[in-house]
N, C-alpha and C positions, 0 to 999 in steps of 0.2 A: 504493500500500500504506500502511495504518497505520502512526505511528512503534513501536506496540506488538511490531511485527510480527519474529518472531525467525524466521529463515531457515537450513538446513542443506542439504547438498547431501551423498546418500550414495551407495555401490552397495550392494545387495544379493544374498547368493549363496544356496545351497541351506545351507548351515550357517547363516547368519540362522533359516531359517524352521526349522531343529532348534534353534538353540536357544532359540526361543519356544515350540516344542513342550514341551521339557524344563522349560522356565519353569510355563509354565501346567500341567505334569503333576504337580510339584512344590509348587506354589502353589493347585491347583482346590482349592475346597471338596468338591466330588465325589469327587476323587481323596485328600485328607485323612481323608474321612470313610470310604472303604473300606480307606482303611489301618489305620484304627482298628479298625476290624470284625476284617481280619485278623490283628492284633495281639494284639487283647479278646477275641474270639471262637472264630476261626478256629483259631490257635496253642495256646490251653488244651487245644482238646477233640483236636485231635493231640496234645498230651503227653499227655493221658491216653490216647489212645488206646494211643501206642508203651509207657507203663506198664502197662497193661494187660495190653497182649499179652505182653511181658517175664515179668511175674506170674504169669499165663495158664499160660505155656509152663513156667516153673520151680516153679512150686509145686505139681505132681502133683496137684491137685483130680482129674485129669481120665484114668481109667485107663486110656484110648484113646488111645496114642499117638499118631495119625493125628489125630484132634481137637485134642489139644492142639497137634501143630505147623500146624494147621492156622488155629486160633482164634488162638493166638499169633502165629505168622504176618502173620496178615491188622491182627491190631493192629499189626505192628511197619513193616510196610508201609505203613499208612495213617499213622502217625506218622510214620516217615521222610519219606515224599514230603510231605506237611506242612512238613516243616522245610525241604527244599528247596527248595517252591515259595518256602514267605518269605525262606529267602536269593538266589535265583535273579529272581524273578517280577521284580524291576524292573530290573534289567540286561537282563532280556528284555521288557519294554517298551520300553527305552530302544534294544536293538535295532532291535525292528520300529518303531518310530519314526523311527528314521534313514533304514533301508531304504525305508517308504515316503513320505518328505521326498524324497528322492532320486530316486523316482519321478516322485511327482506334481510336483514341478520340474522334470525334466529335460525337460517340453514348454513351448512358448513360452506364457508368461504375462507378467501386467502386475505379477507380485514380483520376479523376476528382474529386476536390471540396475540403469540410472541411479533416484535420485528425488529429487524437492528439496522438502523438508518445509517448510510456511510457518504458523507458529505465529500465533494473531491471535487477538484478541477474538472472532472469530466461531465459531470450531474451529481444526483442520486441515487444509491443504489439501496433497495429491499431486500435485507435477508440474504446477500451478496448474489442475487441472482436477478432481478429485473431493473436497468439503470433507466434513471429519466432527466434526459441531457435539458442543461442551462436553457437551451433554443423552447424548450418546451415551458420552461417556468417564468413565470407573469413576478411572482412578487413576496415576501415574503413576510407572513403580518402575525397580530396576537391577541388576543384575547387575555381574559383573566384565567384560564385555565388550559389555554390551548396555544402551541404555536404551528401556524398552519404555512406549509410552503406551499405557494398556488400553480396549478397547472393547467395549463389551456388544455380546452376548455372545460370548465366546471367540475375542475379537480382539483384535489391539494394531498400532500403527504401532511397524515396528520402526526403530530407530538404532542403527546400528553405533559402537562409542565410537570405532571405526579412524576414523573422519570426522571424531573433533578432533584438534585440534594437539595438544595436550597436556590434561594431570588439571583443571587453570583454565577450560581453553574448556569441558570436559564439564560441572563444575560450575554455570561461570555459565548453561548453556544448558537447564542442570536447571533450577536457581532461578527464570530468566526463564519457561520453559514453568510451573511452579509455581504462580505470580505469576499469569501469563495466567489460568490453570484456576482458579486462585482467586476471581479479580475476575469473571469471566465467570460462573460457579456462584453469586456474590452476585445481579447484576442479573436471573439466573432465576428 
């Protein structure tokens, strides 16, 4: 092995692969961009709509009663769930997220269990047998319990921070992988 060469030896369980779910849910430019939508978009034209209906319903425009609570109604409804979905909708991702991490784990795969990450000028290597070169990796970030090196697309090697000794070993092993990624993306 090269002297460059930074080594880590972790396990990984089915909460690993949720919280790089939640990572990348959090962090996708995809998932950014349709928050916004809902936010921009989606959220205005429900307030108007539940104003609407509100208005609709109380301001006697409409000398049909049955209209009016009917036109009212349907605005006040469509506004509501509106607001719901934007309080609710990502705790109910982050549900079915879990639930199906928990599935698609619970059979034998090659994430589950031992791994020994071997950081080097050439990539990363799994278990000294699947490498994933520099070209392939985006970036390299962290969480409170995670350090995830990112991989086009919508991948990452994950590192439990439980595999160092303490806040010192995490950092130097950030900096050195860092270093690596750095020098290795110059000579490309």
């Amino acid at each position: 092995m090269n002297t460059n060469t930074v080594n880590i030896k972790c396990e990984l369980d089915v909460n690993d692969a949720i919280a790089w779910n939640y990572y990348y849910l959090e962090n996708s430019a995809q998932w950014k961009k349709n928050w916004k939508l809902i936010r921009f978009v989606f959220m205005p034209v429900m307030a108007i709509c539940f104003v609407a209906g509100i208005i609709y319903l109380t301001s006697g425009v409409n000398t049909d009663t049955i209209s009016s609570v009917i036109g009212g109604g349907i605005g006040i409804i469509i506004g509501a769930g509106g607001f719901l979905y934007y309080l609710y909708y990502p705790n109910i991702l982050r549900r079915r997220i879990r639930k199906t991490a928990k599935i698609a784990y619970s059979y034998k795969n090659n994430f589950i269990g031992a791994h020994k990450y071997s950081v080097s000028p050439e990539g990363v290597r799994d278990n000294d047998e699947t490498i994933v070169k520099w070209t392939a990796i985006e970036n390299i970030a962290q969480t409170d319990a995670h350090v995830f090196i990112l991989v086009y697309p919508k991948k990452a090697i994950i590192i439990p921070k439980r595999a160092f000794p303490d806040d010192a070993a995490i950092r130097q092993f950030v900096q050195n992988v860092r270093d690596i990624f750095q020098a290795a993306r110059k000579t490309v």
